[in-house]
ROZAZA-845578 format. One line per 8 residues: number of its first residue (from 1); for each residue x, y negated, z negated of C-alpha. Coordinates in steps of 0.001 Angstrom, whole numbers, plus 524288, in hexadecimal, padded with zeros to 5 digits. Layout:
BEGIN
NUM> X,Y,Z  ...
END
This chain:
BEGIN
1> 42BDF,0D016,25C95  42E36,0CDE4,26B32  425D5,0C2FD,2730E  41604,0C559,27500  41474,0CA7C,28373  404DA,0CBED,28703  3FA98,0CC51,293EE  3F102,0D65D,29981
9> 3F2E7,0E263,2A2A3  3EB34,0E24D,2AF76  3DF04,0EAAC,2A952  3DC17,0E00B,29FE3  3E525,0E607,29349  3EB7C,0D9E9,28C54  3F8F6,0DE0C,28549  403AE,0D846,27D51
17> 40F57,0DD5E,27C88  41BC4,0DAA3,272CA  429F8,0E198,2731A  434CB,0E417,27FCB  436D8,0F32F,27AFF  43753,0FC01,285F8  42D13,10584,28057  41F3C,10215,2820C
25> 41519,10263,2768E  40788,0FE17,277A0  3FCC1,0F9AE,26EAC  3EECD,0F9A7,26F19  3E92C,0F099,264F4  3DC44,0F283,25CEE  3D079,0ECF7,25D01  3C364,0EB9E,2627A
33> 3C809,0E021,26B68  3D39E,0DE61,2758E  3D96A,0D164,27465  3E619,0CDD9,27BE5  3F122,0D432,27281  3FB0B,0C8D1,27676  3F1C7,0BDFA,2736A  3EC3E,0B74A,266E5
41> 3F2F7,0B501,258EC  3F4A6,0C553,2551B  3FB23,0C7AC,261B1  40925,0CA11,25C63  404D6,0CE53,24FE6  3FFA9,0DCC5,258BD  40D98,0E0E4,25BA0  4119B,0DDB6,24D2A
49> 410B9,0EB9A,24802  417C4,0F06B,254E3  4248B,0E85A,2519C  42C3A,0F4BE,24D6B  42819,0FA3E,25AD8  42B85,0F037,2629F  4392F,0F178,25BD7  439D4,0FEBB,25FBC
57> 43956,0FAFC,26C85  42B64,0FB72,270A4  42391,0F085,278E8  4176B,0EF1E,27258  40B3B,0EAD5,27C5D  3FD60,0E817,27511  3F2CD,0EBF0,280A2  3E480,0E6F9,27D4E
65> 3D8EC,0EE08,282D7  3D2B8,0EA38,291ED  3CA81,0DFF9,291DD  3BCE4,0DE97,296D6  3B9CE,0EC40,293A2  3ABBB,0F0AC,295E4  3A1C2,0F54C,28D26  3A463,10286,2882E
73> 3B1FD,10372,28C7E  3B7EB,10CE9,2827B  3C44A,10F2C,27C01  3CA08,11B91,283B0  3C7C5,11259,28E13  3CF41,1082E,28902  3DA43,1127B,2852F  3D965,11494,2945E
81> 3DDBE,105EA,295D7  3E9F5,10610,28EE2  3ED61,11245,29756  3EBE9,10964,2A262  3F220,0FE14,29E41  3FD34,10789,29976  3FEFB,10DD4,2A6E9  3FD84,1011F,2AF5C
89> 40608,0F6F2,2A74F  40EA8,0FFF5,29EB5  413B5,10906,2A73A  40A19,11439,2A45C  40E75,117F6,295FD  4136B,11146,288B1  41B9D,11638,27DFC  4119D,1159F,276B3
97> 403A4,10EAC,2713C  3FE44,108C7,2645A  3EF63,1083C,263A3  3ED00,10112,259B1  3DED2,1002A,25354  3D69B,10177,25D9E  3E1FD,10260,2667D  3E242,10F56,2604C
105> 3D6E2,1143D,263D3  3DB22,110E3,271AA  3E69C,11771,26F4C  3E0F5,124EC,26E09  3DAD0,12416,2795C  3E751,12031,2810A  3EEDE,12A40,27A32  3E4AA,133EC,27BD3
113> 3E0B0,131BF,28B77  3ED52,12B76,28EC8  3F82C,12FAE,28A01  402C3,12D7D,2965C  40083,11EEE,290C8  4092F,11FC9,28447  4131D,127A3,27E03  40D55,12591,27074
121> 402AC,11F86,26A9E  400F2,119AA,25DAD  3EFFC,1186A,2568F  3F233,10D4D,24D0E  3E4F9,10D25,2439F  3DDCE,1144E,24DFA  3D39E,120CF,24ECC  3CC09,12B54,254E3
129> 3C1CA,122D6,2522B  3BD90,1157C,24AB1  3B696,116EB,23CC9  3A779,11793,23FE9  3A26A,10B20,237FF  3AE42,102C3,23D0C  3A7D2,1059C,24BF8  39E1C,0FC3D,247C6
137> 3A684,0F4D6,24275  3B0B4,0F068,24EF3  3A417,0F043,25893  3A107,0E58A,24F6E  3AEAF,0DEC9,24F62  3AEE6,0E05D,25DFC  3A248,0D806,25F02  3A727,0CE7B,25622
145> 3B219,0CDB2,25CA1  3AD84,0C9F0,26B19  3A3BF,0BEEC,26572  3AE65,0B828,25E02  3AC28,0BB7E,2527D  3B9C1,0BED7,24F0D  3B915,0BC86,23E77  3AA99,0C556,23DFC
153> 3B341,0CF40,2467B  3C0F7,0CFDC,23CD7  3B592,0D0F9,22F7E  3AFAF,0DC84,235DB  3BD70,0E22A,23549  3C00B,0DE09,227A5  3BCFE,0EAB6,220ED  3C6E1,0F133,22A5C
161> 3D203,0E89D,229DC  3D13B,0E4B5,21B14  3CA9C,0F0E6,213A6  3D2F2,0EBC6,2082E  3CEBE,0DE38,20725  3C1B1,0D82D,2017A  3B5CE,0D904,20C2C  3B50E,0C8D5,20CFD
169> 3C390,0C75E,20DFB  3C50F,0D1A6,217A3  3BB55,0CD46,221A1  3C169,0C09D,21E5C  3CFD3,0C5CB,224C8  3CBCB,0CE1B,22E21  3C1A7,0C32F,2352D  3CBFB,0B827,232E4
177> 3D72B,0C2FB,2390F  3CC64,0C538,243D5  3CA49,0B6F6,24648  3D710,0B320,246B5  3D95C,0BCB7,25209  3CC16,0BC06,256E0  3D049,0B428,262CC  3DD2D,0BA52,26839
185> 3DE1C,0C0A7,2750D  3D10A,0C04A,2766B  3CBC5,0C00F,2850F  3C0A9,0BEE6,28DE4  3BD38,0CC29,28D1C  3C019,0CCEE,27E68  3B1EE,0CDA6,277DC  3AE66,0D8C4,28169
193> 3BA0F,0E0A1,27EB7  3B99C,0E18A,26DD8  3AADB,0E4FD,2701F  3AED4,0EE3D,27A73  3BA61,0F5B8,27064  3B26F,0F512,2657F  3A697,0FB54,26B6B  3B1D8,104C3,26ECD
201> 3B41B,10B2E,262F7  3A680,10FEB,26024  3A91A,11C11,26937  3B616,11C53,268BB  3BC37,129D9,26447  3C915,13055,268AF  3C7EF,13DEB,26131  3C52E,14498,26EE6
209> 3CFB3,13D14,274DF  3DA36,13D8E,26A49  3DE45,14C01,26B80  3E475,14A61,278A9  3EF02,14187,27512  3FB86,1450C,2789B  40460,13AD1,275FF  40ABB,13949,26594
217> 3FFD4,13054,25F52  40314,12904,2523D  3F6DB,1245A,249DF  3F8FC,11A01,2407B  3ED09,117A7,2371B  3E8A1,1141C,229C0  3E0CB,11B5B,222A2  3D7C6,11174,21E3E
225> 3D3F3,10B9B,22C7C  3C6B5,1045E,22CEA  3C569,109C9,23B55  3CCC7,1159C,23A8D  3CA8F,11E2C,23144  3D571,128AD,22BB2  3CC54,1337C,22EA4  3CBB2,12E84,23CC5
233> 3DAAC,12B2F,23C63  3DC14,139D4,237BA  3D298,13F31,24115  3D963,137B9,24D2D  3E68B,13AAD,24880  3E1BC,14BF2,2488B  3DC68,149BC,25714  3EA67,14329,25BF8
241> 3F2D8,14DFE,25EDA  3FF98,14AEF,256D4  3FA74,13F07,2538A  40409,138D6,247F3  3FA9D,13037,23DAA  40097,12565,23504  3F646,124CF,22C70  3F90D,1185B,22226
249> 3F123,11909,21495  3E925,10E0E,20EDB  3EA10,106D8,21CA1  3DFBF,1025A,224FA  3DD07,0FDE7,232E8  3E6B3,0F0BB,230F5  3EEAF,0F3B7,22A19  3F1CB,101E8,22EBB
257> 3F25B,0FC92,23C81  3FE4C,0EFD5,2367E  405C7,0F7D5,22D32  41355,0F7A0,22E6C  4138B,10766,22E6F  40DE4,10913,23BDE  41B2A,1026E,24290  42185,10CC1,23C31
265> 418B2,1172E,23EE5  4192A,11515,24D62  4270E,113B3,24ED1  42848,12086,248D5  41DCF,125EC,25246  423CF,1225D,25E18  432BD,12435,25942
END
């Protein structure tokens, strides 16, 4: 892969950035949190499944959420963000955008209320809406997350991440995975913004939004997604008009979102 470029646009939006193609793809990473993407040990390791794209001639740019967002700030508004940042620092559109996770559920709302912004966008492990109990579930993480308490935070995802693995063991990976990457990018606004996203997703809910898209949407999901469930996936996939849905079987959130299928997938899509 080509060197690590990184820094932050003028409203605050930290990005990374990896490839010299002439074509312009960006990504919006998941969470609740918005570390710098170019900082920290898993830096590189986001543009790993975008290799095959970069090949292809694509520069790949990782754009974190603003910082210091206030309380109640909500995720169309965020959406409204990477519209800016899209129009002030990339020339006003992009060949096209990956939300991935969360990112996704940005990305309806860009695709949705912005759509001069990108040619084509791509929901990686994203819906309409997130899985009622697991609201709960990533207010928690967020809160864990902004005191420190980066291990309590990863075992409150283990259920998610690991659905195959023994309880003990998989609170055991997923709070050692969290801990390990507890610390990178983080900033001085950090523990306001993962309380800020997380408290987020307990209203958020595009199926009002998602029937005025007008750009080609590609959903990429697994049907056995702790946050997402297939009925949702379904459901969001009806409301897109022409929406295209990769929907892989026996996969959940991880390892829908890192198999080796979705390079594919996408190249396809935007062939």
């Amino acid at each position: 892969m080509s060197t690590l470029a990184k820094g932050i646009y003028s409203n605050s939006m930290a990005w990374a950035a990896m490839g010299d193609g002439d074509k312009v793809a960006v990504m919006i990473p998941g969470g609740p949190g918005n570390p710098h993407p170019g900082e920290g040990m898993g830096a590189k390791a986001l543009f790993k499944p975008y290799r095959e794209l970069m090949a292809a001639g694509y520069k790949v740019i990782c754009i974190a959420r603003k910082r210091n967002m206030p309380q109640g700030y909500s995720i169309e508004q965020m959406a409204k963000d990477y519209a800016e940042v899209i129009a002030t620092e990339l020339g006003g559109q992009v060949d096209l955008v990956v939300g991935s996770s969360y990112g996704g559920m940005v990305g309806q709302f860009i695709a949705a209320n912005h759509p001069e912004c990108t040619k084509k966008m791509v929901l990686h492990v994203a819906a309409c809406q997130i899985n009622e109990p697991i609201k709960s579930v990533d207010v928690a993480f967020g809160k864990a997350m902004a005191e420190g308490k980066s291990f309590k935070a990863g075992a409150l995802y283990a259920e998610g991440l690991f659905p195959n693995m023994l309880p003990a063991l998989a609170k055991f990976f997923a709070g050692t995975m969290m801990w390990m990457m507890g610390g990178s990018g983080k900033h001085e606004y950090y523990a306001n913004d993962v309380v800020v996203e997380a408290e987020a997703e307990v209203t958020f809910d595009t199926r009002e939004a998602l029937p005025k898209i007008s750009i080609p949407v590609l959903m990429i999901s697994g049907d056995k997604d702790y946050w997402f469930s297939e009925a949702l996936t379904l459901e969001t996939a009806e409301l897109i008009p022409g929406c295209q849905l990769k929907m892989y079987q026996g996969k959940g959130h991880l390892d829908a979102a890192m198999d080796p299928r979705s390079a594919e997938d996408i190249l396809e899509f935007i062939a």
